[in-house]
MDTraj code that builds the backbone (N, CA, C; nanometers):
import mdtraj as md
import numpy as np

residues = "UNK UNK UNK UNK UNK UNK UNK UNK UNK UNK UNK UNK UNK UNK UNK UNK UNK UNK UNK UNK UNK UNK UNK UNK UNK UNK UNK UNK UNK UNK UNK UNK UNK UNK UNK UNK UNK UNK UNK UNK UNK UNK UNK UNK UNK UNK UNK UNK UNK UNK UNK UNK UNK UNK UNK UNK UNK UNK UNK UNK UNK UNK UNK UNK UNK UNK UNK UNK UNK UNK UNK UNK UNK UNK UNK UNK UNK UNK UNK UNK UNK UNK UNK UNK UNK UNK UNK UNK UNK UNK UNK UNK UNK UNK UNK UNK UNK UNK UNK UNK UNK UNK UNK UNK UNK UNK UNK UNK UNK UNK UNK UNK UNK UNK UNK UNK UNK UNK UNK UNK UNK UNK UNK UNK UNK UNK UNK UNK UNK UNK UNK UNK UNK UNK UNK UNK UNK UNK UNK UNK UNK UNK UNK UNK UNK UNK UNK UNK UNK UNK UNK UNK UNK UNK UNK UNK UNK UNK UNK UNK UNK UNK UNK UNK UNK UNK UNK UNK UNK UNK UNK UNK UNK UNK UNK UNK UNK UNK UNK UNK UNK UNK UNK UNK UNK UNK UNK UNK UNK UNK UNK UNK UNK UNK UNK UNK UNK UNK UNK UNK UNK UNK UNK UNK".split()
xyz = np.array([
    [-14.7037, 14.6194, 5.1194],
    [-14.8135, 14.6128, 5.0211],
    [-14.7951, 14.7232, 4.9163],
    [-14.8031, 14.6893, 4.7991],
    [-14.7907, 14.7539, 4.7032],
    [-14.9037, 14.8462, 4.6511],
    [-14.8625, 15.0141, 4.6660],
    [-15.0118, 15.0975, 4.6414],
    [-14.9336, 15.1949, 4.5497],
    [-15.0766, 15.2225, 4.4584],
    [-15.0697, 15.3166, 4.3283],
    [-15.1463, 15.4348, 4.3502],
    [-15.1022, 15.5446, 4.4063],
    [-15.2268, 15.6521, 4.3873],
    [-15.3341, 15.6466, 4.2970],
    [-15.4479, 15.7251, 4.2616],
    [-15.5674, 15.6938, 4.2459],
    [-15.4781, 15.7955, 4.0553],
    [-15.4020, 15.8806, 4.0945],
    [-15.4313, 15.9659, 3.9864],
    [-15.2481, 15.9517, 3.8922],
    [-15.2704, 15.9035, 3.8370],
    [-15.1087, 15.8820, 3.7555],
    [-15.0726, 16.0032, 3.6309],
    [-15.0082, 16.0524, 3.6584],
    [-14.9573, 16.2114, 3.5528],
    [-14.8971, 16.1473, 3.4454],
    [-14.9173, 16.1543, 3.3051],
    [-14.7952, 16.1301, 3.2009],
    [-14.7985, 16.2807, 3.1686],
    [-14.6211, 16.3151, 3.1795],
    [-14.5988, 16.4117, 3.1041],
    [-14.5305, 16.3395, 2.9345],
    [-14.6166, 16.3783, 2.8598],
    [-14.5482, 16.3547, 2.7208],
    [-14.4713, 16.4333, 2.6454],
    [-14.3895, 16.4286, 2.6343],
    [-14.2427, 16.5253, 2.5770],
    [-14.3393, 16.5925, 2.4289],
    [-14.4290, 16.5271, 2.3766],
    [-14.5155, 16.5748, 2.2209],
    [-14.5623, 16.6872, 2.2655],
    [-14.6584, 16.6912, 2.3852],
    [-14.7198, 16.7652, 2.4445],
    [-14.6708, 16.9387, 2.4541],
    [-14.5130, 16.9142, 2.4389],
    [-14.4396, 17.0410, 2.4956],
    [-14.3462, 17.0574, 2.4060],
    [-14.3166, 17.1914, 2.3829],
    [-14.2215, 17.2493, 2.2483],
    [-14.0283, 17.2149, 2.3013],
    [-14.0897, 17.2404, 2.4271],
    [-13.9254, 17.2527, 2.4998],
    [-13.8967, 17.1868, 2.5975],
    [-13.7744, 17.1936, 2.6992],
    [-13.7751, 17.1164, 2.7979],
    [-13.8902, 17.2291, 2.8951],
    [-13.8854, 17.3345, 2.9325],
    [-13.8547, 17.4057, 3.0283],
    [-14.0174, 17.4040, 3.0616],
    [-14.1285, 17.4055, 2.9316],
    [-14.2491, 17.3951, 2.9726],
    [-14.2448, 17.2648, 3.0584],
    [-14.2126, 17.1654, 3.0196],
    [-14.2323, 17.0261, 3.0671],
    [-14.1894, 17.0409, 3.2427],
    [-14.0984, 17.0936, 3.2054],
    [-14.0473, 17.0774, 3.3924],
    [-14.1357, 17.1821, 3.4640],
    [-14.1727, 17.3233, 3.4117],
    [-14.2740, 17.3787, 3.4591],
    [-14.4341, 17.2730, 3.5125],
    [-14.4476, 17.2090, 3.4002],
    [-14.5703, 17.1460, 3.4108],
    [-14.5627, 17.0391, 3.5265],
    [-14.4287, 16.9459, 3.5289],
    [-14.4029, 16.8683, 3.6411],
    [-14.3756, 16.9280, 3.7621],
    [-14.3525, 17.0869, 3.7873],
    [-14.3603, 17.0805, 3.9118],
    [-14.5097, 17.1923, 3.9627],
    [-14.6074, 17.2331, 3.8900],
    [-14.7302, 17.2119, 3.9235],
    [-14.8081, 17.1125, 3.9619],
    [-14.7687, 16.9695, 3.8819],
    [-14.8222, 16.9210, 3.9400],
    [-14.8213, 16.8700, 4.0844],
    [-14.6544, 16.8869, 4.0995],
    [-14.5985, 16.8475, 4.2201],
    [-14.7203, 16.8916, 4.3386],
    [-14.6750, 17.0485, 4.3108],
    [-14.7179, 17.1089, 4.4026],
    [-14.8425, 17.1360, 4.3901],
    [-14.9082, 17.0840, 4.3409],
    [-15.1080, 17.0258, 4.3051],
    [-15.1386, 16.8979, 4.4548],
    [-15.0068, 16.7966, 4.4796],
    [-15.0433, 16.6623, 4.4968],
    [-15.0414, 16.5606, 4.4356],
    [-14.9932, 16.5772, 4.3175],
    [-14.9478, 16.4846, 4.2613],
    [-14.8254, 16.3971, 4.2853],
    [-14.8245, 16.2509, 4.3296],
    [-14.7045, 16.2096, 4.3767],
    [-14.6504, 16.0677, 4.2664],
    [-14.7233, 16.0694, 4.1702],
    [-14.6255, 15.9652, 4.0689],
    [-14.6877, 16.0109, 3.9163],
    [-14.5738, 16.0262, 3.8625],
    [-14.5564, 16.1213, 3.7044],
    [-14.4599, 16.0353, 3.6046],
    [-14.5139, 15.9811, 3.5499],
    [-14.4401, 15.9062, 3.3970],
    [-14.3805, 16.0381, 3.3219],
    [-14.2130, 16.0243, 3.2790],
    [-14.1353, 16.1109, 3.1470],
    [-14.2595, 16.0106, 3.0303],
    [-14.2581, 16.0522, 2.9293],
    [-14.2494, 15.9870, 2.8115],
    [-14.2082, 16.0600, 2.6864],
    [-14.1066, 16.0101, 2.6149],
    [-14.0427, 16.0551, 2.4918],
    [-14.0567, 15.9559, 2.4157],
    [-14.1105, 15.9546, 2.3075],
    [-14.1223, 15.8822, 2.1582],
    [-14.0162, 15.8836, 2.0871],
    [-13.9363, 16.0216, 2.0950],
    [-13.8815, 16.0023, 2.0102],
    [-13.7405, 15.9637, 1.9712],
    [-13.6887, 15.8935, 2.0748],
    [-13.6008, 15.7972, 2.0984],
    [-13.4593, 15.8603, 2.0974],
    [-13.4798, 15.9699, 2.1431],
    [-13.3460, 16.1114, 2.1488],
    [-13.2541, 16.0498, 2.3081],
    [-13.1777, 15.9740, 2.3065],
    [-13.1429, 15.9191, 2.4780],
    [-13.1135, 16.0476, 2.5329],
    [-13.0161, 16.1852, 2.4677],
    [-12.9652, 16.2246, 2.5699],
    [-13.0367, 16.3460, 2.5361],
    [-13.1261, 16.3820, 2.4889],
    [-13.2451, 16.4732, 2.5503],
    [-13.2780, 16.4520, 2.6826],
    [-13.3557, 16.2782, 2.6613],
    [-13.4245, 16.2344, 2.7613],
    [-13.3568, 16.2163, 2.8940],
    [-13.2832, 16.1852, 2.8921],
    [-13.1463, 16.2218, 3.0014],
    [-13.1414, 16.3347, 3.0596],
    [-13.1086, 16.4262, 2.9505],
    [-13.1038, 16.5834, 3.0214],
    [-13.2581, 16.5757, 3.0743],
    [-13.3465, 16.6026, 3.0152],
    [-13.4669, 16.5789, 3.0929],
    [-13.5574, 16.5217, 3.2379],
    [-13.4815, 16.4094, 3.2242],
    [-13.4655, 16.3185, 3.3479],
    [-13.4111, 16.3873, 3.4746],
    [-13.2724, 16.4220, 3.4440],
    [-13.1899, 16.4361, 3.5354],
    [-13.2631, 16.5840, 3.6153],
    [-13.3490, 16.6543, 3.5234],
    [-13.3343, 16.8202, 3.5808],
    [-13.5223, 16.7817, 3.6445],
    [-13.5920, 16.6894, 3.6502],
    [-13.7264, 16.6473, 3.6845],
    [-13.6428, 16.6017, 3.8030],
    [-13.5710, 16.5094, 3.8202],
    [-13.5276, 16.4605, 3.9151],
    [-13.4994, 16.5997, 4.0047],
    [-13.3980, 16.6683, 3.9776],
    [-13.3310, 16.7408, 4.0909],
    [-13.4678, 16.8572, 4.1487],
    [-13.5435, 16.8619, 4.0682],
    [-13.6300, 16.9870, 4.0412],
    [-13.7776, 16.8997, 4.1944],
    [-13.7727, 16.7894, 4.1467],
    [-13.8745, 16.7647, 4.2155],
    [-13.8459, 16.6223, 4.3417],
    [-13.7083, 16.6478, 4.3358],
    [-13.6740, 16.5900, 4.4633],
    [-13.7275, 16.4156, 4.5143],
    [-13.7654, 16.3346, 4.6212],
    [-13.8495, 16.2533, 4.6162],
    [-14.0013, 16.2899, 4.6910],
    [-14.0522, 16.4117, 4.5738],
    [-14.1636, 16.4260, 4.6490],
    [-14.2885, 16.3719, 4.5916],
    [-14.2320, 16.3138, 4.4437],
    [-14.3272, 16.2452, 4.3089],
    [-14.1826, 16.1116, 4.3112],
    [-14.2845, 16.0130, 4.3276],
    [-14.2168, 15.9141, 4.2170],
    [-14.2238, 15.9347, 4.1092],
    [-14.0967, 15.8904, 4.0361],
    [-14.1079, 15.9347, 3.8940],
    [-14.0702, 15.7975, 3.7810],
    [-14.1391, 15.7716, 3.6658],
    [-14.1153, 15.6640, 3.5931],
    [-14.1037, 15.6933, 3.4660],
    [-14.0010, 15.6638, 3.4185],
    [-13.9432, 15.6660, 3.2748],
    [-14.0436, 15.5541, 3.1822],
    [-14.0965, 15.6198, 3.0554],
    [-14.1417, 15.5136, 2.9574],
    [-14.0552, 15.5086, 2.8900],
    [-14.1154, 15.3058, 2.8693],
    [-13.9564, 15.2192, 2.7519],
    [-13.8391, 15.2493, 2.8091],
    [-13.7185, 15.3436, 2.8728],
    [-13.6434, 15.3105, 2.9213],
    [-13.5729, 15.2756, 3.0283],
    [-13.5415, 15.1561, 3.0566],
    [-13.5240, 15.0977, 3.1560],
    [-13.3679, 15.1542, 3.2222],
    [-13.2905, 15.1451, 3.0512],
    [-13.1102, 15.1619, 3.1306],
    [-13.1404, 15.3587, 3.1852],
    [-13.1977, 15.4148, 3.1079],
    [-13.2287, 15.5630, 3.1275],
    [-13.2689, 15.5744, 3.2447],
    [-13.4012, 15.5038, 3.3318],
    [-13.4787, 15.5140, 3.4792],
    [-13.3400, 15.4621, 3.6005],
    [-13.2440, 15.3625, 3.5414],
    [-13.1631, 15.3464, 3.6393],
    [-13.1022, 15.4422, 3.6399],
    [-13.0049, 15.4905, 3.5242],
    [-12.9455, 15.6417, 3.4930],
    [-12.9692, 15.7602, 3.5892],
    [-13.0884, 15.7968, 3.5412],
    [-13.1347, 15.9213, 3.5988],
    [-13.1896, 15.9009, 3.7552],
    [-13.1644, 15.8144, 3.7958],
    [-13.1842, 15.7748, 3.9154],
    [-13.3847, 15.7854, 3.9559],
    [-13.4306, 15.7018, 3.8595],
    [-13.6028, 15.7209, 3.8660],
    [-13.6318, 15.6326, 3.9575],
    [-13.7556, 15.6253, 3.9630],
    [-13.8170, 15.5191, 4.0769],
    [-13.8639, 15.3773, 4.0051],
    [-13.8782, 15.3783, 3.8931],
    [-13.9426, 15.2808, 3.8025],
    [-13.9112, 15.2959, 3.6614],
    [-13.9778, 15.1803, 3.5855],
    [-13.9855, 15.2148, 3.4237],
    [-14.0804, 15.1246, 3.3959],
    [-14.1797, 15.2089, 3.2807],
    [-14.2755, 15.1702, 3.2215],
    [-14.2835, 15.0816, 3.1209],
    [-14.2937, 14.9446, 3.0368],
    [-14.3064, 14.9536, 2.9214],
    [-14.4415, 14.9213, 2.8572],
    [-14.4042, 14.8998, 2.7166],
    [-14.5111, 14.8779, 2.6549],
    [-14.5189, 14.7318, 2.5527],
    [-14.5903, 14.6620, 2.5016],
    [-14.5767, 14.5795, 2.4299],
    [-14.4507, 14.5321, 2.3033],
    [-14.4148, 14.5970, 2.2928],
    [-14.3220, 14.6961, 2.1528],
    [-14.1908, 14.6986, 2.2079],
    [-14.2068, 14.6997, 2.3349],
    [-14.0371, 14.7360, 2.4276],
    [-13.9937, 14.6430, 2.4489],
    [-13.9015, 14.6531, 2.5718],
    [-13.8214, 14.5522, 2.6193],
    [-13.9520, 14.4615, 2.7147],
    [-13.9294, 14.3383, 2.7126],
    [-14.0165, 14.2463, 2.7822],
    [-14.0237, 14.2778, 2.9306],
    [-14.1559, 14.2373, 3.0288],
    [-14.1146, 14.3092, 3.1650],
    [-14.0173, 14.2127, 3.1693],
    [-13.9558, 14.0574, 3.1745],
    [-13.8461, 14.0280, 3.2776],
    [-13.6927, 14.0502, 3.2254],
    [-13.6902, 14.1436, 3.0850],
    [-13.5829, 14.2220, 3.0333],
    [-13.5527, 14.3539, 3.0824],
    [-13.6828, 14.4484, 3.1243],
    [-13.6648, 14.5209, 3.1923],
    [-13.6663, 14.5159, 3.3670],
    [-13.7015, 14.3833, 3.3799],
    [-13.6739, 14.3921, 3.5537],
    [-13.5382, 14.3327, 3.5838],
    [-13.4969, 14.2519, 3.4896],
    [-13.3297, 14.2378, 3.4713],
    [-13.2116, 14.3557, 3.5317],
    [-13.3054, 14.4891, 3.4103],
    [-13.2224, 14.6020, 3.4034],
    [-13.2268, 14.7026, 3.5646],
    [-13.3445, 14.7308, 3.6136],
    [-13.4024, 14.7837, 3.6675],
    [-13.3525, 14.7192, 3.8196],
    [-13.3235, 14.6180, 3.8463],
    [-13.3493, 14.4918, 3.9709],
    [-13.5002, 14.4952, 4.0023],
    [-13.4563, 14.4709, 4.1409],
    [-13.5953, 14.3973, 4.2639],
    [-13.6733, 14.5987, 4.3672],
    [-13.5592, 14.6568, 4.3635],
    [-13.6690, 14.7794, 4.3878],
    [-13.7046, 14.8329, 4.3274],
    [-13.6897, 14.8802, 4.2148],
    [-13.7782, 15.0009, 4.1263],
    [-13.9109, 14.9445, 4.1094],
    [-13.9826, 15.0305, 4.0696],
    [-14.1631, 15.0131, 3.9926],
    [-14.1291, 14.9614, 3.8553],
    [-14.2209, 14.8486, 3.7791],
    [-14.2154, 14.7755, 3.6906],
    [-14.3420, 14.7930, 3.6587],
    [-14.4107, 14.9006, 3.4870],
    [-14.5303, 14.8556, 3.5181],
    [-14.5372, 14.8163, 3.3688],
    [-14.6810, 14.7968, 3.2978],
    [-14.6407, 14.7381, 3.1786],
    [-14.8203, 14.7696, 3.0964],
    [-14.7834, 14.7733, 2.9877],
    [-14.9199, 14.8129, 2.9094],
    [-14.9639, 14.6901, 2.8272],
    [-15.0808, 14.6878, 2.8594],
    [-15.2135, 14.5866, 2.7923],
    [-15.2663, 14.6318, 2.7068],
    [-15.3416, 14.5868, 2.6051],
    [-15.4526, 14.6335, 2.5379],
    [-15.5782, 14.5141, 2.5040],
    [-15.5300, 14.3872, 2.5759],
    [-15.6388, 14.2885, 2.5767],
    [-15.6632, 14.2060, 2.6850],
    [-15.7414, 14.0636, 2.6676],
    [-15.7518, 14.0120, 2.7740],
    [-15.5884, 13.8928, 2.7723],
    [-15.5037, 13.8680, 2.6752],
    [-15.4347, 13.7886, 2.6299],
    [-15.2907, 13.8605, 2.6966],
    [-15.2590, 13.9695, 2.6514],
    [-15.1754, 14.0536, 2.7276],
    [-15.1948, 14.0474, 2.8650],
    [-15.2781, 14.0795, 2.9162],
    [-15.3268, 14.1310, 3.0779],
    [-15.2842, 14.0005, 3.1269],
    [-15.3338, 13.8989, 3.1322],
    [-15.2943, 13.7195, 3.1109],
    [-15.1168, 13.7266, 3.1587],
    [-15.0416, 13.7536, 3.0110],
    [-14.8985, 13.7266, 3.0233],
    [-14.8705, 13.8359, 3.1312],
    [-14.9228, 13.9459, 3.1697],
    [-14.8741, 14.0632, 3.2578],
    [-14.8939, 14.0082, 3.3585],
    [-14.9789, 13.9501, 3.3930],
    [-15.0080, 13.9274, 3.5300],
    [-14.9218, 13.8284, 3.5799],
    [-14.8506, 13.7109, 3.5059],
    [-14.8056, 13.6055, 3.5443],
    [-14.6372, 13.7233, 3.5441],
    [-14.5954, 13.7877, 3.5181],
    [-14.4790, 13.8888, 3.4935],
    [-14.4638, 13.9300, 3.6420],
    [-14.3441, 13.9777, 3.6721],
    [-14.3111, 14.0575, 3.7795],
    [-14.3271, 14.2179, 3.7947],
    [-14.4117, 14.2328, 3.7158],
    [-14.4703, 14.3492, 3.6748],
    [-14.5461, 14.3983, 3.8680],
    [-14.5108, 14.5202, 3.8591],
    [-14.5893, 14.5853, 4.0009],
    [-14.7478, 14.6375, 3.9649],
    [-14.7441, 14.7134, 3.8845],
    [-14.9068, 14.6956, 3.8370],
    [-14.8967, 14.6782, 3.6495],
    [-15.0006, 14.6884, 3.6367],
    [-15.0538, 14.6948, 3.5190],
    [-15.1283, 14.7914, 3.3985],
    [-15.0686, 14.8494, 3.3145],
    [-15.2213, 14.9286, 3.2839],
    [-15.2831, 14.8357, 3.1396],
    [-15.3951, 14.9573, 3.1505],
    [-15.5127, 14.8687, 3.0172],
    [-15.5387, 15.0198, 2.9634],
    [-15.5850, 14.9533, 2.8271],
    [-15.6484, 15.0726, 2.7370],
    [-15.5952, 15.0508, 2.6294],
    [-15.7096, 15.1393, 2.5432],
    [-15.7391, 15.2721, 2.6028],
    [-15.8678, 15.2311, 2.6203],
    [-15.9545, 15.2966, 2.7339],
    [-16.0629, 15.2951, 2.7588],
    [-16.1780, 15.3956, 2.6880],
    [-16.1506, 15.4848, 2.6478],
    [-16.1714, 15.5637, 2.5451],
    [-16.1604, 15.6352, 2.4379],
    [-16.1699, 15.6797, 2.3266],
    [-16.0678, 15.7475, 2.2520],
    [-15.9805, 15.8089, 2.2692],
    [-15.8392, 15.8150, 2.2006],
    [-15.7487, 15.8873, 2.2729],
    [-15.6859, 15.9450, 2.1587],
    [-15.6108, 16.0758, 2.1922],
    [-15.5536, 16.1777, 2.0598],
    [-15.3852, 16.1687, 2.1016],
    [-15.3494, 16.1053, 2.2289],
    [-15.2206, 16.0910, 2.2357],
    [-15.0949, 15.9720, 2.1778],
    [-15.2205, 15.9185, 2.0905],
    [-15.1228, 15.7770, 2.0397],
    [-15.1791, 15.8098, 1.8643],
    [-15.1209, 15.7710, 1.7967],
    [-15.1122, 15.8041, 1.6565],
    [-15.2005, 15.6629, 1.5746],
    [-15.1303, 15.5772, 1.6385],
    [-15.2550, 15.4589, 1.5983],
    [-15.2498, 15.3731, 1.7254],
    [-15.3711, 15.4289, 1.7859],
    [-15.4258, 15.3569, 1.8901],
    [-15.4799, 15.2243, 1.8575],
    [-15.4575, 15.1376, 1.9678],
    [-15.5327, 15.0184, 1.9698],
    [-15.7050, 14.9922, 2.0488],
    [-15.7932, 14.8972, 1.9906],
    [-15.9241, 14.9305, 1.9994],
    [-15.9486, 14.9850, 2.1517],
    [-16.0648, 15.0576, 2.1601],
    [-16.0867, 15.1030, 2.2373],
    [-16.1895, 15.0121, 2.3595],
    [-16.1774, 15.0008, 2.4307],
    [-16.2062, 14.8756, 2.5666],
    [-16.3244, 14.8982, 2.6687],
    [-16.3610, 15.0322, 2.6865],
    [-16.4402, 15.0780, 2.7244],
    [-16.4343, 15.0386, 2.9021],
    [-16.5672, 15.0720, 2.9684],
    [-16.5941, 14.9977, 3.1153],
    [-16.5925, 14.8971, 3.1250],
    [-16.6366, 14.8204, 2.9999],
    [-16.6541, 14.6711, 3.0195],
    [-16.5267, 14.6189, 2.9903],
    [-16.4394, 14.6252, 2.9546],
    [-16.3037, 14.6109, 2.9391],
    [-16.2184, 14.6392, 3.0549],
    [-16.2674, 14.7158, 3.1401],
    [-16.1624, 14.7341, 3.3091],
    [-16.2432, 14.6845, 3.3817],
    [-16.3726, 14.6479, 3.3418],
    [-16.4443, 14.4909, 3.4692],
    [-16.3614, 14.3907, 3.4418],
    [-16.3205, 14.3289, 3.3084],
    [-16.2712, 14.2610, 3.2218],
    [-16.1593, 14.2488, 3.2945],
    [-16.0787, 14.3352, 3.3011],
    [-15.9416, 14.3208, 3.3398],
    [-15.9183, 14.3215, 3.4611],
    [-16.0180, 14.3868, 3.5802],
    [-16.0212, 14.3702, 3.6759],
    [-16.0615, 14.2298, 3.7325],
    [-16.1452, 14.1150, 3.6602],
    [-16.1939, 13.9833, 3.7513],
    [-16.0140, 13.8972, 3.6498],
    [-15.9426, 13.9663, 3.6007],
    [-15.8076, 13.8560, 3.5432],
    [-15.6923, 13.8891, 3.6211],
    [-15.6442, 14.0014, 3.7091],
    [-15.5520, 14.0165, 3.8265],
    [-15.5935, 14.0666, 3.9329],
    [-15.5369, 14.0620, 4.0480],
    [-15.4807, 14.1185, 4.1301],
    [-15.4124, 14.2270, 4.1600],
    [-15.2933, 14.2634, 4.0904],
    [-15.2394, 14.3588, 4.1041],
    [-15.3045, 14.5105, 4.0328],
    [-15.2586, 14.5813, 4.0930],
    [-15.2676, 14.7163, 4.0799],
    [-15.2937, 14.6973, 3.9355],
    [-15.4377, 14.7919, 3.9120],
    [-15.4625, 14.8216, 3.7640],
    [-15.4627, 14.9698, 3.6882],
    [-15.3805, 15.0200, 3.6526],
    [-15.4204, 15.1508, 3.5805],
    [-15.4901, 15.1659, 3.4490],
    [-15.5774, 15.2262, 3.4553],
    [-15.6763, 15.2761, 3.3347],
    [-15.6006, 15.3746, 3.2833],
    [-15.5779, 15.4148, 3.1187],
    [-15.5563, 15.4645, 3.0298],
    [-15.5897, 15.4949, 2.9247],
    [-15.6016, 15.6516, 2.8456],
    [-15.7029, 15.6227, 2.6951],
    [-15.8078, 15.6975, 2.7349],
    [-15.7876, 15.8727, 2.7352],
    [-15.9312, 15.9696, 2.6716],
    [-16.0050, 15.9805, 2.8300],
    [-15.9434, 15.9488, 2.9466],
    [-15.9772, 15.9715, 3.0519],
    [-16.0025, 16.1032, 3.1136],
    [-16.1116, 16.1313, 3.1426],
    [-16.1131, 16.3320, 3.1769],
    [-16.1767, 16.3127, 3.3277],
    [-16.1983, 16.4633, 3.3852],
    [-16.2144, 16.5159, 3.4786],
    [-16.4145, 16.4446, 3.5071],
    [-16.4618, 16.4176, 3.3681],
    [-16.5626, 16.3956, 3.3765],
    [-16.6011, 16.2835, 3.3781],
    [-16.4898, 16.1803, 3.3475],
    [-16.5463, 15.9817, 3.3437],
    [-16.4270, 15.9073, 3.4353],
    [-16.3029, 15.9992, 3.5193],
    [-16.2458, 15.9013, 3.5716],
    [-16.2902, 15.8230, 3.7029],
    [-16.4158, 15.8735, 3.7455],
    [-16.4943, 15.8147, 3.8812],
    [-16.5311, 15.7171, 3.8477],
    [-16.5847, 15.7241, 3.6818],
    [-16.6302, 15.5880, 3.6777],
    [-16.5704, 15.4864, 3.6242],
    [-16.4365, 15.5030, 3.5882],
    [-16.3306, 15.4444, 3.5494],
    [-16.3148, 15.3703, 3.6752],
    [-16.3071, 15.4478, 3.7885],
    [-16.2351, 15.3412, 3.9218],
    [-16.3423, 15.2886, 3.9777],
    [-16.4700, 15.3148, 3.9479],
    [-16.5971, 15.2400, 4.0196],
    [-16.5942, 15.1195, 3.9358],
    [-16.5571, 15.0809, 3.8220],
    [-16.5364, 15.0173, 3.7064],
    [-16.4615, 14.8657, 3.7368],
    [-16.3294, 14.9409, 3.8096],
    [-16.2608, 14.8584, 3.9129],
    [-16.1043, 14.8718, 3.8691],
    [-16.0362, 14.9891, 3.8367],
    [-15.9299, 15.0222, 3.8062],
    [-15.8946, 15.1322, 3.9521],
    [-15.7796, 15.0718, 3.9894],
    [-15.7170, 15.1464, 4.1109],
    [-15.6508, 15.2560, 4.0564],
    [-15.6081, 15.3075, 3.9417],
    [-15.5783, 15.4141, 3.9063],
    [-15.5777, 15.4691, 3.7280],
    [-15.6179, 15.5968, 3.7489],
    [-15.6288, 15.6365, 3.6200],
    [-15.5116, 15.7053, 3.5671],
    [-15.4725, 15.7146, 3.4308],
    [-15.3576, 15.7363, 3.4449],
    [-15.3584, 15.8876, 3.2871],
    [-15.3602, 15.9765, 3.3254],
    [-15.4109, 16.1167, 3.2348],
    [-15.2985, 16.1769, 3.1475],
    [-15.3130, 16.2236, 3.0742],
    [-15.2367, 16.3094, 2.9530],
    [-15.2689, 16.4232, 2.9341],
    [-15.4279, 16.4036, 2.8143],
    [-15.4424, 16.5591, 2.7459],
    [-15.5243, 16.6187, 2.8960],
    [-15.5765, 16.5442, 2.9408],
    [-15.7067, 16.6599, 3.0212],
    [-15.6455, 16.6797, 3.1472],
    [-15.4855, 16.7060, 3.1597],
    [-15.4020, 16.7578, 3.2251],
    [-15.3382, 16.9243, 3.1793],
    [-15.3465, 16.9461, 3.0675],
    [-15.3450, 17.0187, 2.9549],
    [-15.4907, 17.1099, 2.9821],
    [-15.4279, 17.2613, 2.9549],
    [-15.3241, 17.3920, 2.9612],
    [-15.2684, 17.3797, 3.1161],
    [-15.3370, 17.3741, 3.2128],
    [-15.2928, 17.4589, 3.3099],
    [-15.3151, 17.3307, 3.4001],
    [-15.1771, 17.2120, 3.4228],
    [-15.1541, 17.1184, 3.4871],
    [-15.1842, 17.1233, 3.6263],
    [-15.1277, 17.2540, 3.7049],
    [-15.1791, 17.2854, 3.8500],
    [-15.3740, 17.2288, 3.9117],
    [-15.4134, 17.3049, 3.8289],
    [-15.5902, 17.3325, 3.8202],
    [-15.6025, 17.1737, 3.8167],
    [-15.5889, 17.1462, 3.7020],
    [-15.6367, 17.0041, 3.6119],
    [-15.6267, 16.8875, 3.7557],
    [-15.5120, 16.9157, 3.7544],
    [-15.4116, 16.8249, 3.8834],
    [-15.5334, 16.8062, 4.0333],
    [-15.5647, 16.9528, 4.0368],
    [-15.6444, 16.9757, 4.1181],
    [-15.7825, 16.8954, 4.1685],
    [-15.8232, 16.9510, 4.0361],
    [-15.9473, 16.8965, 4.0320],
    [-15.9865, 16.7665, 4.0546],
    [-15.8833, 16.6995, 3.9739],
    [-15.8828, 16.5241, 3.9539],
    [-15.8917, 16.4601, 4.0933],
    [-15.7822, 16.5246, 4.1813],
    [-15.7897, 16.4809, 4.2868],
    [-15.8663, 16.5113, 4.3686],
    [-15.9596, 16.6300, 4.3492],
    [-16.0948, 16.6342, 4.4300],
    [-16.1904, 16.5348, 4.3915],
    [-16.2228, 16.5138, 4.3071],
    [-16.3247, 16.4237, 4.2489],
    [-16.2837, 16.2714, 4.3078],
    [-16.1278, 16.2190, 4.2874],
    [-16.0892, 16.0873, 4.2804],
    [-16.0981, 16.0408, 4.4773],
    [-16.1105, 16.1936, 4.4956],
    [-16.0916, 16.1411, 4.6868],
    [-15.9339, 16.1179, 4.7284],
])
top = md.Topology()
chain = top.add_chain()
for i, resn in enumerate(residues, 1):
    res = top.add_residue(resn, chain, resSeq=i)
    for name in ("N", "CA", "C"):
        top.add_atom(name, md.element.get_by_symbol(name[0]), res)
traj = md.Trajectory(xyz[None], top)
């Protein structure tokens, strides 16, 4: 049976000036409890993201699954557990091509029309959003609210992650909502350890 922890880490490469904060930040969270952490790089640098990959990998062992966004040939590469995409990317059965039958496959929504084609996909879960405003996407798509992860929750089955302006203060009701996992950025930000912490006191 296929399970998603309650609390999903994106480290975003924007977020951080260098590599060295980033891998700092990934292994607080490690050692917070955190056990599955999305790379994400925008900016389409492969062998940054590579070097990057490879030193998350060795640094944090298999004690976090770890999932590459958008790249699929990179998550086999660096030897990840999965790859993420997004609408914009490679299709999920282009990236489950790349990837095979074990890695994590997950894939981003922003409606009820998407969520639809995701679900019929070999996709392992799903996310939606943003559920709230969010400062980590440059032009975000509309915002979906609670009623939008009831929404998406009575159209699959599979594992749903919530995404989009999620904090320490609304992700309870994000999963009472009916999203099996929330999936965080900024309100992971300054001090990832703490943040890490907290989330998972609250989430149970």
């Amino acid at each position: 049976m296929f399970h998603i922890p309650r609390l999903y880490a994106i480290l975003d490469i924007f977020c951080f000036r260098q590599g060295e904060p980033l891998l700092t930040a990934a292994a607080a969270l490690a050692s917070a409890g955190v056990t599955l952490i999305q790379y994400r790089d925008k900016s389409g640098n492969a062998r940054q993201m590579l070097e990057d990959a490879h030193e998350l990998k060795r640094r944090l062992g298999n004690s976090v699954r770890l999932i590459m966004n958008d790249r699929a040939d990179l998550a086999v590469v660096a030897g990840f557990d999965g790859v993420h995409v997004g609408q914009e990317d490679l299709s999920p059965e282009g990236a489950r091509k790349v990837i095979g039958d074990k890695l994590w496959l997950g894939v981003s929504t922003h409606n009820s029309e998407q969520l639809r084609e995701a679900d019929k996909s070999s996709a392992d879960y799903i996310a939606v959003g943003p559920v709230f405003a969010t400062a980590s996407k440059t032009n975000p798509d509309p915002v979906i609210g609670l009623e939008g992860i009831r929404k998406a929750r009575s159209l699959t089955r599979k594992p749903l992650v919530a995404i989009g302006g999620i904090t320490r203060a609304t992700c309870l009701s994000v999963i009472e909502a009916g999203a099996d996992s929330v999936a965080v950025i900024s309100d992971l930000l300054p001090d990832p350890g703490k943040s890490a912490e907290a989330f998972l006191r609250i989430l149970g």
